[in-house]
KEKE-433064 format. One line per field, with one value per atom (N, C-alpha, C): atom name; x, y, z. Coordinates in pm, 1 decimal. Example, Ala and Ser with C-alpha at 12.3 -4.5 7.8 and 13.67 -1.06 7.14 Angstrom:
BEGIN
atomo c(N;CA;C;N;CA;C)
x c(1319.0;1230.0;1320.0;1285.0;1367.0;1290.0)
y c(-569.0;-450.0;-330.0;-225.0;-106.0;3.0)
z c(780.0;780.0;780.0;708.0;714.0;787.0)
END
This chain:
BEGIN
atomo c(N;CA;C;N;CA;C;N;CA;C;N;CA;C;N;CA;C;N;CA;C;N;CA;C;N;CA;C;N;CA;C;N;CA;C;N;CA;C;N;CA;C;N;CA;C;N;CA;C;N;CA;C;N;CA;C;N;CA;C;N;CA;C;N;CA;C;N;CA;C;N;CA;C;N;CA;C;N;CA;C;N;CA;C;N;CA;C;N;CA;C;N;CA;C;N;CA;C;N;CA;C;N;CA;C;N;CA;C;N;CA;C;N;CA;C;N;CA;C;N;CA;C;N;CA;C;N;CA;C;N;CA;C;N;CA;C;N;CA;C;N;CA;C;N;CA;C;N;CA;C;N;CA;C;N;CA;C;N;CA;C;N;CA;C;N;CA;C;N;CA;C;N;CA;C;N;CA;C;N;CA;C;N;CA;C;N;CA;C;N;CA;C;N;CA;C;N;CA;C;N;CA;C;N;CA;C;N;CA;C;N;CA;C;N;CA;C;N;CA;C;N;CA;C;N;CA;C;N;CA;C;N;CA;C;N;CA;C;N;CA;C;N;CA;C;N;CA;C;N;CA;C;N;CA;C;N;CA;C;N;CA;C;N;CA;C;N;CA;C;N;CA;C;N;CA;C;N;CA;C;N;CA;C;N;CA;C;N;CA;C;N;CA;C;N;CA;C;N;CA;C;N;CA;C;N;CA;C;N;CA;C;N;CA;C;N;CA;C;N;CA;C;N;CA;C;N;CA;C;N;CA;C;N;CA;C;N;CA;C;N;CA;C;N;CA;C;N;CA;C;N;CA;C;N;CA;C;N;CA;C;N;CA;C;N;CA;C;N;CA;C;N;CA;C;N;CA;C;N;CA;C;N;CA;C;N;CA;C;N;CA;C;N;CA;C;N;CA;C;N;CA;C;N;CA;C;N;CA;C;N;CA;C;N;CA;C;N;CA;C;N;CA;C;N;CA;C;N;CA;C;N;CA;C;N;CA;C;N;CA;C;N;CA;C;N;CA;C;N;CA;C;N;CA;C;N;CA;C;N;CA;C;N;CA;C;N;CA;C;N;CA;C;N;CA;C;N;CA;C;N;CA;C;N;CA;C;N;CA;C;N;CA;C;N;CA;C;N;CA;C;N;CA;C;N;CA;C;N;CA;C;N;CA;C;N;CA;C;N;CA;C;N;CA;C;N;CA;C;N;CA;C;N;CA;C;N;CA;C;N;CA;C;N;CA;C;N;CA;C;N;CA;C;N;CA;C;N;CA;C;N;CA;C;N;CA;C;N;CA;C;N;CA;C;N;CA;C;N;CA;C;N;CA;C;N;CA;C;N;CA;C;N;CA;C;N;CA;C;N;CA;C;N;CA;C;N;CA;C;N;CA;C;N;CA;C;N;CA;C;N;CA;C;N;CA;C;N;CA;C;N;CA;C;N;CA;C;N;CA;C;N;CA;C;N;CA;C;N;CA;C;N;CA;C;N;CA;C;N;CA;C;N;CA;C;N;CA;C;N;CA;C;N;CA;C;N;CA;C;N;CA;C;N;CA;C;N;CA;C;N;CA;C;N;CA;C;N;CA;C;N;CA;C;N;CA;C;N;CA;C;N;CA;C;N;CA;C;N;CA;C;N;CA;C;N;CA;C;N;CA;C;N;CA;C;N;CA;C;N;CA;C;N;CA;C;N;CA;C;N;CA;C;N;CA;C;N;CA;C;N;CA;C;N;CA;C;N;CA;C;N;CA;C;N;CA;C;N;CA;C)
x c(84.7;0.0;89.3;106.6;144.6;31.9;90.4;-4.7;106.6;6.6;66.8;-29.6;36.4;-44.8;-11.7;-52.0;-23.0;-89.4;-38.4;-143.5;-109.1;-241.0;-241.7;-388.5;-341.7;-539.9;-517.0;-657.9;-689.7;-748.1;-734.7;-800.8;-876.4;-982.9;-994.5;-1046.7;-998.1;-1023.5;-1083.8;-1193.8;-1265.0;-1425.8;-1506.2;-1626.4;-1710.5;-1637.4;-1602.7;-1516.3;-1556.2;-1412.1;-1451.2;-1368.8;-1379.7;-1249.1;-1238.3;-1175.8;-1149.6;-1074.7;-1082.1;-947.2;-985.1;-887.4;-801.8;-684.1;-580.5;-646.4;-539.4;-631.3;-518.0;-495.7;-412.0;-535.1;-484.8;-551.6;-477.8;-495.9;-421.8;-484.9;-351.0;-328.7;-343.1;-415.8;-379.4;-370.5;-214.6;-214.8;-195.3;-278.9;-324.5;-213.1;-189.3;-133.0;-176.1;-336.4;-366.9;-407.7;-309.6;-315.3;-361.7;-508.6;-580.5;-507.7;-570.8;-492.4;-676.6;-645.0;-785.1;-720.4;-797.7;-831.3;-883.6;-877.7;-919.7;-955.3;-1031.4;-1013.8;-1042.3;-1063.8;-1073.0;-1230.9;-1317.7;-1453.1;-1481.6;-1624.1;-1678.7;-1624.0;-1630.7;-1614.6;-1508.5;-1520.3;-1404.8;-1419.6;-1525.3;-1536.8;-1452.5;-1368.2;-1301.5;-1326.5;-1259.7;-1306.4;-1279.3;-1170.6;-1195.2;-1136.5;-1100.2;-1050.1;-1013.2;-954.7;-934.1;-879.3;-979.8;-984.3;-899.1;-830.4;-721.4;-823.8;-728.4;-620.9;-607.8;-476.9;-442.0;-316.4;-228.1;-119.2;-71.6;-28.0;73.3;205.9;205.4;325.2;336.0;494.3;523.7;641.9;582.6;693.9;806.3;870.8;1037.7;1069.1;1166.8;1201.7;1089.2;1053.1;966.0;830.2;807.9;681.0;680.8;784.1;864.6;703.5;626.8;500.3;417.5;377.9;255.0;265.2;144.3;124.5;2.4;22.2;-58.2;-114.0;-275.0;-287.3;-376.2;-357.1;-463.9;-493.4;-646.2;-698.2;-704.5;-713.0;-784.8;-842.8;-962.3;-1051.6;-949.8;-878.6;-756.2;-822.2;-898.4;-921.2;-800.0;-763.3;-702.9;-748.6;-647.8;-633.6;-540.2;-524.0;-382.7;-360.2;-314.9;-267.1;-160.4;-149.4;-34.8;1.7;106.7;141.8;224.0;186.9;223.7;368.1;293.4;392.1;348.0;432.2;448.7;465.9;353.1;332.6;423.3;398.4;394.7;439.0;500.1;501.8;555.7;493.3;520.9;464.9;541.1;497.0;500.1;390.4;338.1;291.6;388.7;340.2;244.9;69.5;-18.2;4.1;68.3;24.3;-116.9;-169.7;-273.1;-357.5;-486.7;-588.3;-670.6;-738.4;-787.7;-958.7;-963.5;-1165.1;-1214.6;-1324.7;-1462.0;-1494.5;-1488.5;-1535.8;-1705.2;-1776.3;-1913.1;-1958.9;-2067.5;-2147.1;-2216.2;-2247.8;-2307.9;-2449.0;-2535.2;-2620.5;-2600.4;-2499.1;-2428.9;-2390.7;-2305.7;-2204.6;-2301.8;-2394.2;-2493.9;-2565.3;-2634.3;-2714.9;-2608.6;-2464.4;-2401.6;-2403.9;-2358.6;-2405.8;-2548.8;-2598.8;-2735.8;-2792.0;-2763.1;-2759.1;-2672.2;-2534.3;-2452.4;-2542.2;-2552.8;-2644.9;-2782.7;-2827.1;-2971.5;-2930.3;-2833.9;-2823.8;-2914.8;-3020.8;-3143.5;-3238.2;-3234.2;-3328.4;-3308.9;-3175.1;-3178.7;-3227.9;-3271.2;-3349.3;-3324.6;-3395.0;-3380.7;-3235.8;-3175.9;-3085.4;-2920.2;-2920.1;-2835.7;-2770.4;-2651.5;-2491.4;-2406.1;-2349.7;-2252.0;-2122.9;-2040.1;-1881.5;-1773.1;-1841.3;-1769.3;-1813.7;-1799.9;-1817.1;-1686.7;-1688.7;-1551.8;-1475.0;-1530.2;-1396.1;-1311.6;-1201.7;-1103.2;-1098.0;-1038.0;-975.1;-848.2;-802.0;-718.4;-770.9;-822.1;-934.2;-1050.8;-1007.9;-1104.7;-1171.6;-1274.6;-1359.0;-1478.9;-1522.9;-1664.7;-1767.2;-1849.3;-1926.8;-1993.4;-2023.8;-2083.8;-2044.2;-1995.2;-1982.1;-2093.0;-2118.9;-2204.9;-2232.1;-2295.4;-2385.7;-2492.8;-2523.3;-2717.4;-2756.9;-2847.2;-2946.5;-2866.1;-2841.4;-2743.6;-2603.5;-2601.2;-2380.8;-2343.5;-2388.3;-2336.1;-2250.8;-2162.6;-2109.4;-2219.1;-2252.9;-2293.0;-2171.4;-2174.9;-2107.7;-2203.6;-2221.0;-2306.9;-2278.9;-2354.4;-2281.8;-2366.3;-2381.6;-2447.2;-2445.4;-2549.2;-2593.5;-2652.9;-2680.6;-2799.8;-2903.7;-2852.8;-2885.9;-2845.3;-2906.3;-2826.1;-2869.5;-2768.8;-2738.2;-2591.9;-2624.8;-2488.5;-2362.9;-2292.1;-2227.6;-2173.8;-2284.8;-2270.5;-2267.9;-2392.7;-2382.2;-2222.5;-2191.9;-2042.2;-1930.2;-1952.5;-1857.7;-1876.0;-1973.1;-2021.8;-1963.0;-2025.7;-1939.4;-1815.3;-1716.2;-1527.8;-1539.8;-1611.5;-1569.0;-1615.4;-1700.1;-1799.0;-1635.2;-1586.7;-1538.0;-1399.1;-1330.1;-1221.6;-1236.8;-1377.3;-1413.5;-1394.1;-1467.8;-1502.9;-1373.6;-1281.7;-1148.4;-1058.9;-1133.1;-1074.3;-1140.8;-1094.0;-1163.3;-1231.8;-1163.2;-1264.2;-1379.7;-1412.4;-1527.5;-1611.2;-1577.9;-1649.2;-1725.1;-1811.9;-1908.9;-1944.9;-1955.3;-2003.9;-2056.5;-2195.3;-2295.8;-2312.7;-2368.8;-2397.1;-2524.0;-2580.6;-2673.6;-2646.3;-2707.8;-2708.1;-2812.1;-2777.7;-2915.5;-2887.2;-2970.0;-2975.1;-3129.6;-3140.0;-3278.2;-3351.8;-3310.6;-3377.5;-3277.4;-3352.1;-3248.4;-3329.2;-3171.8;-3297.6;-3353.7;-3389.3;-3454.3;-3333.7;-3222.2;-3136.5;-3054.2;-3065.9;-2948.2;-2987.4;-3124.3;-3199.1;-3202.1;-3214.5;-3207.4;-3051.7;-2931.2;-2801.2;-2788.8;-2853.6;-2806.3;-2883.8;-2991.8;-3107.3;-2963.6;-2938.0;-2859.6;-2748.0;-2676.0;-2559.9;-2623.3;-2716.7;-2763.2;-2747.5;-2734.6;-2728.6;-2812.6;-2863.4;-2985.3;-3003.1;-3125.6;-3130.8;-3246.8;-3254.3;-3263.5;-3301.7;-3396.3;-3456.5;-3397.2;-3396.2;-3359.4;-3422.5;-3514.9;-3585.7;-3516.8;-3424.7;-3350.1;-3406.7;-3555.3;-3606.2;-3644.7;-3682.5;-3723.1;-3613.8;-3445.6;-3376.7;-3323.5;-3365.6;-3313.3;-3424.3;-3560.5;-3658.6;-3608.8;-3548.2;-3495.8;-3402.9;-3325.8;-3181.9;-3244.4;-3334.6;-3400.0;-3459.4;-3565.0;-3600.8;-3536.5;-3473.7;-3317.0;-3258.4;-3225.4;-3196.0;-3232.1;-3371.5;-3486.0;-3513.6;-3471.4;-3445.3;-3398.4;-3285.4;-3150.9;-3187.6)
y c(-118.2;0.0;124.7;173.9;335.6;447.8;520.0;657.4;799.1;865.8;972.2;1080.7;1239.7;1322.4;1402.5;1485.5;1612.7;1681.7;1819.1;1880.4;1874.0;1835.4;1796.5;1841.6;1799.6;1810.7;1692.5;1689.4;1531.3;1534.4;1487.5;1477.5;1338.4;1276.5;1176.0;1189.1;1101.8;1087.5;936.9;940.1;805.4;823.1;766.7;748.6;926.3;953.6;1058.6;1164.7;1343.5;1391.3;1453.4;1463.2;1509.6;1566.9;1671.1;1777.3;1778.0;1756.4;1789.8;1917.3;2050.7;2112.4;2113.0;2187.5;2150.4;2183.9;2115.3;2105.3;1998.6;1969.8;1857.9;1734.5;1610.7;1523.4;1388.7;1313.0;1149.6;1049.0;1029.3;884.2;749.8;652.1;537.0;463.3;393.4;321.8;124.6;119.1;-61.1;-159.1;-253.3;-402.2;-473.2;-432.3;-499.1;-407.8;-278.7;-198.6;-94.0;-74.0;38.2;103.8;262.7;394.1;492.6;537.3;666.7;722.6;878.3;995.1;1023.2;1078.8;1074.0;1218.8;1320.1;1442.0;1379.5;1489.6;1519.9;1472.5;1440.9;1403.8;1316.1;1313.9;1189.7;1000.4;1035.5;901.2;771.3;707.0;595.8;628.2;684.0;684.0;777.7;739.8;829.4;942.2;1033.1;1185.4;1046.9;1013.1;956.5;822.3;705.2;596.9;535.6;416.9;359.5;230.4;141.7;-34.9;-87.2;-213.9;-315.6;-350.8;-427.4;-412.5;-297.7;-195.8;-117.5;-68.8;-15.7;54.2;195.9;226.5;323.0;366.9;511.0;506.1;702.7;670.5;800.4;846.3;1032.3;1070.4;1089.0;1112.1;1169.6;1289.9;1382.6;1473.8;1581.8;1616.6;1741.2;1721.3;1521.3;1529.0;1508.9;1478.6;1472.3;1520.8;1453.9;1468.2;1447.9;1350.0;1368.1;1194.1;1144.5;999.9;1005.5;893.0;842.0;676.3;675.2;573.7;512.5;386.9;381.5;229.8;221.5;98.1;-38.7;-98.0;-243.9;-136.2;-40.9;55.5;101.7;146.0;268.1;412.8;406.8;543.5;604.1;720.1;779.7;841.5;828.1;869.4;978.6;1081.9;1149.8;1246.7;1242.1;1308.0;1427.2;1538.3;1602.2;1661.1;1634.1;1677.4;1830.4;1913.9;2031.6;2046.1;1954.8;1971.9;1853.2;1715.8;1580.0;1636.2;1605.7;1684.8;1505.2;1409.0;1277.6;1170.7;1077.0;978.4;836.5;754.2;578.4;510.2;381.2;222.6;157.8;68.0;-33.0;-182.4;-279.9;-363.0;-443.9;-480.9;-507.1;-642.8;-735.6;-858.1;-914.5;-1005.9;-1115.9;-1073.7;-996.6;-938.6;-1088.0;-1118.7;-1233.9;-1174.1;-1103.3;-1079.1;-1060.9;-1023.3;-976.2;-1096.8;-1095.2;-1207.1;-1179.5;-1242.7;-1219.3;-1262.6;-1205.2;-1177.2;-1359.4;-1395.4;-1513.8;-1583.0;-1466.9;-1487.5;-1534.4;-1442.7;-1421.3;-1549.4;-1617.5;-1739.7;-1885.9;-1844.2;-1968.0;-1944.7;-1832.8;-1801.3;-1920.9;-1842.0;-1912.2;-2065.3;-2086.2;-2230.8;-2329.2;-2278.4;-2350.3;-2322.1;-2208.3;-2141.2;-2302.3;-2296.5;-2398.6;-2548.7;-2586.2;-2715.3;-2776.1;-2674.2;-2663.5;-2546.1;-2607.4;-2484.5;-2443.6;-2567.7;-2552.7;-2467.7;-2430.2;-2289.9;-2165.9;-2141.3;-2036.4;-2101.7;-2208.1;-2260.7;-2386.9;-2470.4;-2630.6;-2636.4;-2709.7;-2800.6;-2701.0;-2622.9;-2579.1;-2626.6;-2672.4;-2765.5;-2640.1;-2692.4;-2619.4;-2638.2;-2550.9;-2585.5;-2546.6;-2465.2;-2452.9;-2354.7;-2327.8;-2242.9;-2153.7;-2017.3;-1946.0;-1962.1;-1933.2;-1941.4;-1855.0;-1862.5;-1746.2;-1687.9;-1540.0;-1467.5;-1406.6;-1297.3;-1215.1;-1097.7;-1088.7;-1001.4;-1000.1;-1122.5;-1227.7;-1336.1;-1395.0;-1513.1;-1464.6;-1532.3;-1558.5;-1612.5;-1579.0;-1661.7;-1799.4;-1758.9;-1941.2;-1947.9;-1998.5;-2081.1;-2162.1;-2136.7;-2249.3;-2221.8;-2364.6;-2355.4;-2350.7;-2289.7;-2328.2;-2436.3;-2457.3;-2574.7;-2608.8;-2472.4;-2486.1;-2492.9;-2491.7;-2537.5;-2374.5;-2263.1;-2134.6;-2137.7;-2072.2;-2025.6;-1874.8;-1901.4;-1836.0;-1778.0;-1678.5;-1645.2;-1518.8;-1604.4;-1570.5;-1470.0;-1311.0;-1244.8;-1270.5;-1346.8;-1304.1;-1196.4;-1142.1;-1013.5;-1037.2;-1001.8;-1026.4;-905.9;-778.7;-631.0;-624.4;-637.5;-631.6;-498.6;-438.2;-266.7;-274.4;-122.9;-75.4;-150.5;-103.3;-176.4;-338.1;-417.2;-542.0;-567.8;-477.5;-480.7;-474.5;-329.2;-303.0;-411.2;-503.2;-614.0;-698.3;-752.5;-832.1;-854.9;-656.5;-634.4;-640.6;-634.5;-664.1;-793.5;-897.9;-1007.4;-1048.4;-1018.4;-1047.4;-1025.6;-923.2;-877.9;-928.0;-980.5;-1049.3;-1225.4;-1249.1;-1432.3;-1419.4;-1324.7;-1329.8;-1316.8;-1304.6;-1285.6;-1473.8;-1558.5;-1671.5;-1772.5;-1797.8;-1881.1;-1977.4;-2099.7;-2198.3;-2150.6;-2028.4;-1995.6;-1931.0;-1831.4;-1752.0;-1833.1;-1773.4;-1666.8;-1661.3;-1572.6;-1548.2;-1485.4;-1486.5;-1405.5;-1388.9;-1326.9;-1313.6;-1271.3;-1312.8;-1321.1;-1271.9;-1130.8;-1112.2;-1135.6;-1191.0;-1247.8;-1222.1;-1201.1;-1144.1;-1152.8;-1162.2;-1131.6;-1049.7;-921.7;-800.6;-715.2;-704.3;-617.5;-485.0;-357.0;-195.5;-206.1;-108.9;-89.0;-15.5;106.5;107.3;26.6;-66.4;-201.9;-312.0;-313.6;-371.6;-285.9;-185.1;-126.5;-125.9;-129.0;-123.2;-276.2;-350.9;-500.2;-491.6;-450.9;-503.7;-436.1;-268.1;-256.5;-299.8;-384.1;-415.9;-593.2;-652.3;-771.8;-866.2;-809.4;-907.2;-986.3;-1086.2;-1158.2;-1071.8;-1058.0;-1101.4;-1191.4;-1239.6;-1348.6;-1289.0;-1280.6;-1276.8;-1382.3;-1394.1;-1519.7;-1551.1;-1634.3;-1650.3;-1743.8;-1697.2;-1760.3;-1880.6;-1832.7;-1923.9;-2052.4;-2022.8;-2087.6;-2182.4;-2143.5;-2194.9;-2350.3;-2277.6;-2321.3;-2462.3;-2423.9;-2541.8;-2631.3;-2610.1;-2672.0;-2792.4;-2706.7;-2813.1;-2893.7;-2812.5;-2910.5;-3064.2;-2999.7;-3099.3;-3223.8;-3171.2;-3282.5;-3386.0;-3318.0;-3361.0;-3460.4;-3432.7;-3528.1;-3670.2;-3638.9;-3763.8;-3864.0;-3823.0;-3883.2;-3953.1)
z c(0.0;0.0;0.0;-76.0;-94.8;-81.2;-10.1;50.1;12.2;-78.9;-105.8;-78.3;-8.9;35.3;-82.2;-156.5;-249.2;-238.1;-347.9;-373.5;-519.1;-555.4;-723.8;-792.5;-880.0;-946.0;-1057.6;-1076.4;-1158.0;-1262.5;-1378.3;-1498.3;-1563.9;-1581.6;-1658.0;-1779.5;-1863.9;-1995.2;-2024.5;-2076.3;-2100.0;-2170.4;-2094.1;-2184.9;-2145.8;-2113.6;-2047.9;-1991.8;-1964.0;-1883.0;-1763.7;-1707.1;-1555.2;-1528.5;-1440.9;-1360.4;-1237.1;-1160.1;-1005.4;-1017.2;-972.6;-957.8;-910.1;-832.7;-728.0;-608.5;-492.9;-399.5;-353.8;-180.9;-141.5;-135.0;-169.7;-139.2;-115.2;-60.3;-46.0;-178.4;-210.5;-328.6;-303.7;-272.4;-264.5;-364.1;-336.2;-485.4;-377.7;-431.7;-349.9;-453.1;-330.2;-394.1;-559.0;-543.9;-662.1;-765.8;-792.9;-878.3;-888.9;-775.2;-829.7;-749.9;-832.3;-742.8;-757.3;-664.1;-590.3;-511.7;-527.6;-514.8;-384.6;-297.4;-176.3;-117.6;-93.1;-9.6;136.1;256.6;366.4;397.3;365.1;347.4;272.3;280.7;178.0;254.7;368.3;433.5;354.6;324.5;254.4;97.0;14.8;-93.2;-160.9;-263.0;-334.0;-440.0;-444.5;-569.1;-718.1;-717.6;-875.7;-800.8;-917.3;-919.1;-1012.0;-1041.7;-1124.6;-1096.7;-1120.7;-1059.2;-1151.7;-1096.7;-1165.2;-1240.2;-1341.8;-1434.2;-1487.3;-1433.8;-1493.6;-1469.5;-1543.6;-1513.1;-1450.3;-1352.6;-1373.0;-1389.9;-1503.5;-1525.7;-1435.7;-1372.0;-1337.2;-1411.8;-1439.4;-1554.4;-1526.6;-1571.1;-1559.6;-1638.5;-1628.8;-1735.8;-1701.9;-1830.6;-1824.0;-1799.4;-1809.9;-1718.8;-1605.3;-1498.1;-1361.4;-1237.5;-1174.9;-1129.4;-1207.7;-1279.9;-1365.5;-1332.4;-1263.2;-1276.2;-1396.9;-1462.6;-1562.9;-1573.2;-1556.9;-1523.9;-1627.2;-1622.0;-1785.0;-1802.0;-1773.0;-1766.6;-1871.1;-1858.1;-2009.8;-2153.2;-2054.0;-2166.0;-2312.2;-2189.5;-2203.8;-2179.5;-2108.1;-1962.9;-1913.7;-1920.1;-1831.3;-1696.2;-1632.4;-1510.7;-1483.0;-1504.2;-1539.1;-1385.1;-1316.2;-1169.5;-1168.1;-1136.8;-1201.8;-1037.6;-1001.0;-857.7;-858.3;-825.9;-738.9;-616.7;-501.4;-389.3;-357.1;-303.4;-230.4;-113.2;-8.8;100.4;248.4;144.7;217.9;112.8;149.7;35.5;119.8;143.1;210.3;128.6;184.8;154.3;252.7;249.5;372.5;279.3;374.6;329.5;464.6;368.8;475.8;471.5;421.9;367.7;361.3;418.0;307.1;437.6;392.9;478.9;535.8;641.5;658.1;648.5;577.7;562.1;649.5;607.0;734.7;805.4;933.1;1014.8;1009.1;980.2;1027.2;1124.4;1150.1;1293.5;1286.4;1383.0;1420.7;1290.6;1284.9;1183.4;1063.0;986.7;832.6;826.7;924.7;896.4;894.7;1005.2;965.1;844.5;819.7;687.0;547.0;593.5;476.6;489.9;650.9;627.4;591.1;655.3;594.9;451.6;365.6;207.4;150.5;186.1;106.3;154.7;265.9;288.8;205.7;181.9;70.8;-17.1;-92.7;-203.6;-290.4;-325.2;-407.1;-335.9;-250.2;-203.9;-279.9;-376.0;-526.0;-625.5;-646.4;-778.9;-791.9;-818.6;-889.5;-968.8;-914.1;-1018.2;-954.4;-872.9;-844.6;-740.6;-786.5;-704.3;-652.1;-525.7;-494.1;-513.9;-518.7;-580.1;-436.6;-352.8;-218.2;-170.5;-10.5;4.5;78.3;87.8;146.1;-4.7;-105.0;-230.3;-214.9;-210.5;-172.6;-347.6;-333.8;-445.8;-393.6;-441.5;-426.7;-353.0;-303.5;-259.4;-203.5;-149.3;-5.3;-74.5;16.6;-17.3;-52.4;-134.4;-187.2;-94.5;-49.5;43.2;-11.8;-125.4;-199.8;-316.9;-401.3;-511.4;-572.1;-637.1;-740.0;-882.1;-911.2;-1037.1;-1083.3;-1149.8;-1169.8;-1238.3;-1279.4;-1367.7;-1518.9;-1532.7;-1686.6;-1676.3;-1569.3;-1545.2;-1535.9;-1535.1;-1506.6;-1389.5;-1391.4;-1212.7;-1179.3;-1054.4;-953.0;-868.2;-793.5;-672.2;-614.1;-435.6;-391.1;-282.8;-264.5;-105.1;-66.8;88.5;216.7;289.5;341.2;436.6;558.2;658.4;752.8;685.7;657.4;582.8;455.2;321.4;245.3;188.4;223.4;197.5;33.8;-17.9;-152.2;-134.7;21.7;21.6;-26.4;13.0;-29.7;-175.6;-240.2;-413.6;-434.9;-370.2;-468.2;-404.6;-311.2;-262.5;-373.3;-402.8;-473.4;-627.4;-673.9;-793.1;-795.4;-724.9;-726.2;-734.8;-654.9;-651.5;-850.3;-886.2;-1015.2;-1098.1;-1097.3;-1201.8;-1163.9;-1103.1;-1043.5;-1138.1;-1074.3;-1095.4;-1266.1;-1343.5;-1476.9;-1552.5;-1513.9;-1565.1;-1575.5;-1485.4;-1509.2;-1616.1;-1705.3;-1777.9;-1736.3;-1618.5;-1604.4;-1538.0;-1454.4;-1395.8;-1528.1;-1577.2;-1640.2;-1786.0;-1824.9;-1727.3;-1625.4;-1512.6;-1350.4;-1367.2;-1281.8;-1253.2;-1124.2;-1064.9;-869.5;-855.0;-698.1;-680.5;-538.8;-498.5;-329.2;-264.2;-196.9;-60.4;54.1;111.0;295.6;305.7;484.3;549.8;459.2;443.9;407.9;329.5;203.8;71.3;76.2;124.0;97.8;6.1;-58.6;-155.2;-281.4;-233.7;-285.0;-358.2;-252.9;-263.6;-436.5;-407.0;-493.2;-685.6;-651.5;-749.0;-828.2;-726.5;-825.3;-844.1;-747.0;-762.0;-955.4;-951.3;-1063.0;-1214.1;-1185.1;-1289.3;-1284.2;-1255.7;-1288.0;-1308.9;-1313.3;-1333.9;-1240.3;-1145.7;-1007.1;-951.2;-959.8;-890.2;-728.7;-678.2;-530.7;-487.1;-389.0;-288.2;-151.2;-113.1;-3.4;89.6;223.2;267.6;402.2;460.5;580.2;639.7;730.8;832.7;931.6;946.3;1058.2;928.6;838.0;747.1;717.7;710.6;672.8;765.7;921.2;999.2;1051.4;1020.3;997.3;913.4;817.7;713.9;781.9;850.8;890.7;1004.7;1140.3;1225.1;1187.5;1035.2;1015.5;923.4;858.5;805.0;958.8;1078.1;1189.3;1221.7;1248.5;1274.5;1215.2;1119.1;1039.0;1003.6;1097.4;1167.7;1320.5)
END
């Protein structure tokens, strides 16, 4: 992890342009490539970004402060530094993920136990799939041999969509999985949540816990 403080201003070039004037702000440029834009506000979310796979190059000579960053698209990202107020490297090594709360972890367990509670004919392939960029909570396939990858919520709030989406766009890059599609499920999906899940093509899944958990009692019982 590299953390840079400046004062710079920002330009993108892509399907679209955008401006951020000068102004100091913090750089993070992450392990797995991306680099964002950061001011003093706006809680964790960044002024611009630009997600892996992508490069940066920093100039030399007469472009000496000018990072240039430039995606798969070929989007720019173009950064032009002023004054380096700060400049480190940290190495975090291998993050161990969100522990979830008591609920989430059974939800996932009993979800992978009766995986056919997302539709007929759907097998599981594991659950906890690791990436580069944590685990997957479920793995699977559907009726037609698709890969699935599934987030659990107890709340399924934006957040989880945009977890969901990194993991989507990470999986779809490996041939033997892809095509991947995802599907978020929790107790209760906002209504927000539902709407970016719907545009970016995300299934969701309602999920009745007590329902789930009748499920496994009565499997028990049987025994």
């Amino acid at each position: 992890m590299r953390l840079v403080i400046a004062r710079c201003s920002v330009d993108y070039a892509g399907r679209l342009t955008a401006h951020l004037p000068s102004a100091p702000r913090l750089i993070l440029v992450k392990a797995d490539g991306s680099v964002s834009i950061h001011a003093d506000d706006r809680a964790y979310k960044p002024l611009n970004w630009m997600s892996p796979p992508c490069t940066l190059k920093e100039g030399t000579g007469d472009e000496e402060g000018v990072w240039t960053v430039v995606n798969k698209a070929g989007e720019k990202l173009i950064i032009t530094m002023e004054e380096v107020l700060h400049d480190s490297t940290h190495e975090l090594g291998v993050d161990p993920g969100l522990i979830k709360d008591g609920v989430e972890a059974h939800l996932q367990e009993l979800l992978a136990d009766r995986i056919e509670t997302l539709g007929e004919g759907y097998t599981l392939i594991r659950r906890e799939y690791m990436t580069a960029i944590g685990p997957v909570d479920i793995l699977c396939r559907d009726a037609e041999g698709q890969t699935v990858a599934v987030e659990i919520k107890r709340r399924g709030e934006i957040d989880g969509v945009e977890q969901l989406t990194r993991y989507l766009e990470l999986l779809n890059r490996d041939p033997h999985l892809a095509p991947v599609r995802g599907i978020f499920a929790a107790q209760e999906i906002k209504p927000q949540a539902r709407v970016l899940a719907t545009d970016r093509g995300i299934g969701c899944q309602v999920l009745d816990y007590d329902a789930l958990r009748g499920i496994e009692d009565d499997k028990l019982r049987l025994f």
